[in-house]
N, C-alpha and C positions, 0 to 999 in steps of 0.2 A: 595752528599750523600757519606757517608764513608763505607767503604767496610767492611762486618762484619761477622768471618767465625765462626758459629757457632757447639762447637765441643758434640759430643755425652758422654757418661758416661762413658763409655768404651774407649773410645779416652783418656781422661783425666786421666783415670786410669793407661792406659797400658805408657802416657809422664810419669804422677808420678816414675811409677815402671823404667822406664829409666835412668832418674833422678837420681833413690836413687841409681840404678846399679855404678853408678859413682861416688857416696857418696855426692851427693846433697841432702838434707832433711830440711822439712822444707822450710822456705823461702830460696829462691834461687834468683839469679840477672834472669835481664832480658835476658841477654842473654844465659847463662847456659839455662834458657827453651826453648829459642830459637834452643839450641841445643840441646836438649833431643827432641821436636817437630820433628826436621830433622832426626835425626837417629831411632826416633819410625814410621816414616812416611816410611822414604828407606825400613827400616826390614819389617815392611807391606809389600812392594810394594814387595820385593824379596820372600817374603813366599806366597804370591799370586801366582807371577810368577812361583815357584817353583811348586805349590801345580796343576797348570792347565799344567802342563809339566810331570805330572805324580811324581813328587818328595808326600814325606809324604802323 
């Protein structure tokens, strides 16, 4: 069975807006998502962090 991460609307939103931040638009390669996924996932994870630390 393959492993299958299924992403929310807002997920998919906020990779897009990533993405275009870096002038990807449009069809983009596989890996450019791959790297908009990575760096929309870290920014989550640090504004989490930040926000249960008292930041924002």
């Amino acid at each position: 069975m393959a492993n299958v991460i299924v992403k929310s609307d807002e997920r998919i939103a906020y990779e897009a807006q990533v993405a275009e931040s870096f002038g990807c638009r449009g069809n983009i390669s596989a890996e450019q998502r791959e790297q908009a996924e990575m760096i929309a996932a870290k920014t989550r994870e640090v504004c989490r962090d930040n926000h249960m630390n008292g930041g924002y």
